[in-house]
N, C-alpha and C positions, 0 to 999 in steps of 0.2 A: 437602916436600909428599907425602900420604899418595899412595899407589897406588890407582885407580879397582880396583875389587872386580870378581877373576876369573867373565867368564859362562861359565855352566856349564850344559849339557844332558845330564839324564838320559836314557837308553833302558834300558825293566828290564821285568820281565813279574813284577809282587809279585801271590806271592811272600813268604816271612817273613822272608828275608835281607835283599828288599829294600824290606821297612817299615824293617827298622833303617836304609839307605841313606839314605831319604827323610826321614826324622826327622833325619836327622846332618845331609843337605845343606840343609835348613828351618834348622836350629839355627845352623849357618855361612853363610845368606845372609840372618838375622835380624840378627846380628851384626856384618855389613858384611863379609865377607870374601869371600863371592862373591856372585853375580847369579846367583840359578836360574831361567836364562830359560826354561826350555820342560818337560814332561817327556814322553817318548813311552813307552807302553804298547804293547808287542808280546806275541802269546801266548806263554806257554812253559809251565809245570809244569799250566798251566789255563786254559779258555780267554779269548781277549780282551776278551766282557761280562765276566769277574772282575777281568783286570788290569789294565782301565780302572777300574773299581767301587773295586776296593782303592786302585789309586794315588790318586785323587779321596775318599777315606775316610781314607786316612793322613794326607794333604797338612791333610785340614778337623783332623784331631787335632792335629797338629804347628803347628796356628796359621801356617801358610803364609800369604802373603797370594794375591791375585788372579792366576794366572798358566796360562802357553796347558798343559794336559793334553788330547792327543791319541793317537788308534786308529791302532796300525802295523798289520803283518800279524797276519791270523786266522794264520796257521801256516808253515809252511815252504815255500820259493818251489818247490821241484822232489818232493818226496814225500809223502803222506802224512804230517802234524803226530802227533805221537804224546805225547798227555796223561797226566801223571802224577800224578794227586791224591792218590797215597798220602804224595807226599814232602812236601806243603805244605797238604793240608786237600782236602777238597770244592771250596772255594772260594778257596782261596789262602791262608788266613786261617788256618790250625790250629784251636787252638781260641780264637780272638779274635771277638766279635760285634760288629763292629762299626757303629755306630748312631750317625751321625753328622747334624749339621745341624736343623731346625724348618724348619716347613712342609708344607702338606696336600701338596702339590707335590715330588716328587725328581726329581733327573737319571738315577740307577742302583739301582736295586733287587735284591736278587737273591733267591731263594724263601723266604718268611716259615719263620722258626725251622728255617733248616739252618744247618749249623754256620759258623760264619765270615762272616753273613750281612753286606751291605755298605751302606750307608745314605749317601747323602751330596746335601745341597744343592748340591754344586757341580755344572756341568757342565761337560764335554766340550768340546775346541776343536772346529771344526767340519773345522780341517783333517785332511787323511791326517795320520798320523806321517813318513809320507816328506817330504811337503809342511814338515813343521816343523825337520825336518835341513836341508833346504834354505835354508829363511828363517834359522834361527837362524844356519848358516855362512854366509850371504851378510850378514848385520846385523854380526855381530862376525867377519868376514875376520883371520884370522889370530894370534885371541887366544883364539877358542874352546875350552874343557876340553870334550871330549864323551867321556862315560861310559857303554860298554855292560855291563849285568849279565843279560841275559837271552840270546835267537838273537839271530845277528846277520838277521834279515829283514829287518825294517823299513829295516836299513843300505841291505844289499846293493838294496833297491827304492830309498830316496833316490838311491844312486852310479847304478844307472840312465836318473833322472830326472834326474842333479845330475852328470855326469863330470868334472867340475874339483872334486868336493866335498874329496876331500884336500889339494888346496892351499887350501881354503879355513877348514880342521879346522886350529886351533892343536896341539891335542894331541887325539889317540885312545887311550883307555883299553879296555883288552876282558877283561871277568872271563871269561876261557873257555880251553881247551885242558887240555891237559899236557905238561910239557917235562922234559929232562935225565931221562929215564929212569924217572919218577915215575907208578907206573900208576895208569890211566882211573879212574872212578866209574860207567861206565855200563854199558863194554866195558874189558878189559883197557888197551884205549890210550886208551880218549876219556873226553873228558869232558861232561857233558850239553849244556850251551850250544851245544858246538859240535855233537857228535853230534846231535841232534834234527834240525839243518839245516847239513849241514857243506857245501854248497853255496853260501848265504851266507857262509859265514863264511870260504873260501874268494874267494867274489867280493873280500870285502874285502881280507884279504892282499894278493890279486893287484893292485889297482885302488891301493894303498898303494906294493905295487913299485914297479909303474910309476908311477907320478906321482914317487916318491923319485929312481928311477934316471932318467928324463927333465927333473929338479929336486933337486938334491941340498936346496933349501930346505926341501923338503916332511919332516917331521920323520915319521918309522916310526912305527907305533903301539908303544904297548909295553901285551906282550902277559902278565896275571897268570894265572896256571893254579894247577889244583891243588897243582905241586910247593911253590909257596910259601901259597896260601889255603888248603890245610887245616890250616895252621898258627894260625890266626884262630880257636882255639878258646871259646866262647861254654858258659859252666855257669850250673846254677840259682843257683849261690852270686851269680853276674853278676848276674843276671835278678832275686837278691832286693835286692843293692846298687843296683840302678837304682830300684827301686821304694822303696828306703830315701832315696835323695838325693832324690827328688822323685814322691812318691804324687798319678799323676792319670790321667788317663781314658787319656794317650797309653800312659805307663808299665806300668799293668795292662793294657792289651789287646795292647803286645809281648811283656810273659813269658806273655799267657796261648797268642799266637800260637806264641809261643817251648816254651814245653811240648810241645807237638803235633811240633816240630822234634826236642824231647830226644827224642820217642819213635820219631821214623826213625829216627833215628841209632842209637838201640842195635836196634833191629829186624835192623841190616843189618851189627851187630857193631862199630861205632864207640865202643861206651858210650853213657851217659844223660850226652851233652853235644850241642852244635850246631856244627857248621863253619860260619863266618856271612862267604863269600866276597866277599858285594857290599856290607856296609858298610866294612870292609877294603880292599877295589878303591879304591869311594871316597874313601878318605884316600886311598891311594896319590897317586890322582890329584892332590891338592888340593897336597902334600909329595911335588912330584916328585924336589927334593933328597935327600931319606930314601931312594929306591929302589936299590936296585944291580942291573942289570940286564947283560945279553951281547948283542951286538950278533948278527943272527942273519936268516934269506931263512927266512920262515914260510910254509909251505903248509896244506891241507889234504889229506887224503886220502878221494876221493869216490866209489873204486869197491871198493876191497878186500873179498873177503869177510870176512877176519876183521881188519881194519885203516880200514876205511869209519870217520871221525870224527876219524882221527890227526892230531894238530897236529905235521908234520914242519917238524922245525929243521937247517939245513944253515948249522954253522957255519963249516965249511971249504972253502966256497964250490965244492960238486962239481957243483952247476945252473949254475955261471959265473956266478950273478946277483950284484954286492954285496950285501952287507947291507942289508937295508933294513926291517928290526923290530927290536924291544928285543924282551928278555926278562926279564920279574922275577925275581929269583933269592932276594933279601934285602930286607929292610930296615932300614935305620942309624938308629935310633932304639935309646936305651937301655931296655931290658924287653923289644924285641922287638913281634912280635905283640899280646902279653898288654898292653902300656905303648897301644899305639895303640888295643886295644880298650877300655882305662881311657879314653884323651882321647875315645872315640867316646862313652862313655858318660855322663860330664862333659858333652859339649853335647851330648847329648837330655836332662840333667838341667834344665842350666840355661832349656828352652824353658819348665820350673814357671813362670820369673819375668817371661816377653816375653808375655806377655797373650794367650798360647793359647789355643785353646776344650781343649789340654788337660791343665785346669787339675783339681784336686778334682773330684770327681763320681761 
């Protein structure tokens, strides 16, 4: 007897790493392998009308079917939200225009003929984003996959509203930090996700702790950081093989999204390639067999003048606290990186042939 299909809850703030996320996890709960029960949009690189707009614009390309897209936090719980449109577009979008949906009628609009513009008939859940962590862990108690690629905000307001929500989280996925010595992307030690709102991301840690160390049931999150996602490297040559297996409206508006990303990245001395952390995360999450991770008491650091964002790992237990987080380290898949970024890109091909809106156009 087949196994009932992993549900699974996005939280991402797209974003162009996390259109590829959202097309992969459309493409594997097309194909019966999991239930994409919810997705929650919190701000990050842009603000929240964008990564509501884009996620409800991806989802109508990716031929998703009918499913709750809900508004987390405008920004950061305790400072000042700090936007960065250089890394991801005006509008999240690089340079993808995205123009999705018919009808005089839209749910999200965003300013006629700016770059990345976002078009989409669908709309909006009506609940918070915190409200749909909540529901989605209380409906599937203890089977849930919940997947963070953007701040943890939106979390850390759910665990608020919701203090049992980690024993109710099957598994917590979080594309954020850096560990094992591996320096920052924003500041020497941090990395954006967490840096933007390392208050939240924090709350969660702590709120994972303790529910682990008062339940040993309660399973740590495991936690992907730069030392292993900048290894998820994304090139045109990718970007032209996607659009070779399957030429349609999805596939050209992610390399066109994805261009705009080749162009950070070498701006900032990476080369004309793309680090593409959250559809990477993604899998992780879905093959948590494939992972190899270190058992490890993850903090954050939320005052330091020159350490404020650091994802501290105390693997030698010197806070006296167990262990109570993973840490990714590796991945057991043959090719690596590069082999998982092939199977990501295999199912956003294959969505050409699940009767997408996208299709040719």
């Amino acid at each position: 007897m087949s196994r009932p299909p992993t549900p699974v809850l996005l939280d991402c703030d797209p974003g162009i790493d996390d259109a590829l996320a959202i097309a992969y996890l459309v493409a594997e709960h097309l194909a019966g392998r999991i239930e994409l029960v919810g997705v929650v949009c919190t701000a990050g690189n842009v603000g929240l009308d964008d990564t509501v707009a884009n996620a409800l614009a991806w989802l109508d390309l990716a031929g998703a079917p009918p499913l709750p897209v809900c508004a987390g936090a405008a920004g950061a719980i305790a400072v000042p939200h700090v936007f960065t449109p250089e890394t991801h577009g005006p509008r999240g979008a690089g340079y993808a225009v995205l123009e999705v949906g018919t009808g005089a009628e839209t749910a999200t609009k965003a300013t006629t003929g700016a770059p990345g513009m976002t078009t989409t008939t669908r709309r909006a859940d009506p609940r918070d984003g915190a409200e749909l962590w909540v529901d989605a862990a209380r409906a599937h108690s203890g089977e849930l996959v919940a997947i963070v690629t953007g701040p943890s905000s939106t979390l850390a307001s759910a665990l608020a509203a919701e203090p049992a929500l980690p024993g109710l989280v099957g598994d917590l996925v979080v594309m954020g930090g850096t560990f094992r010595g591996h320096p920052g992307n924003t500041t020497p030690v941090s990395e954006w996700n967490v840096d933007v709102d390392p208050e939240a991301a924090d709350a969660v840690s702590l709120a994972w702790e303790d529910a682990n160390n008062a339940h040993a049931r309660v399973r740590g999150p495991l936690w992907c950081g730069l030392n292993l996602t900048e290894r998820a490297v994304w090139t045109p040559e990718r970007s032209a093989r996607l659009v070779a297996a399957a030429d349609t409206s999805l596939t050209r508006a992610l390399a066109e999204a994805l261009r705009f990303y080749f162009e950070f990245h070498e701006s900032v001395g990476e080369g004309y390639l793309a680090q593409v952390h959250d559809p990477f995360v993604a899998w992780l999450a879905l093959h948590p067999d494939a992972v190899e991770s270190v058992p490890a008491s993850v903090r954050v650091e939320c005052r330091g003048k020159h350490t404020r964002g650091m994802t501290v790992e105390d693997r030698r237990g010197h806070r006296g606290r167990a262990p109570s987080a993973r840490i990714a380290t590796d991945v057991r898949t043959p090719g690596g990186p590069s082999a998982v970024l092939d199977d990501i890109c295999a199912a956003i091909a294959s969505l050409a042939g699940s009767g997408s809106t996208g299709g040719p156009g």
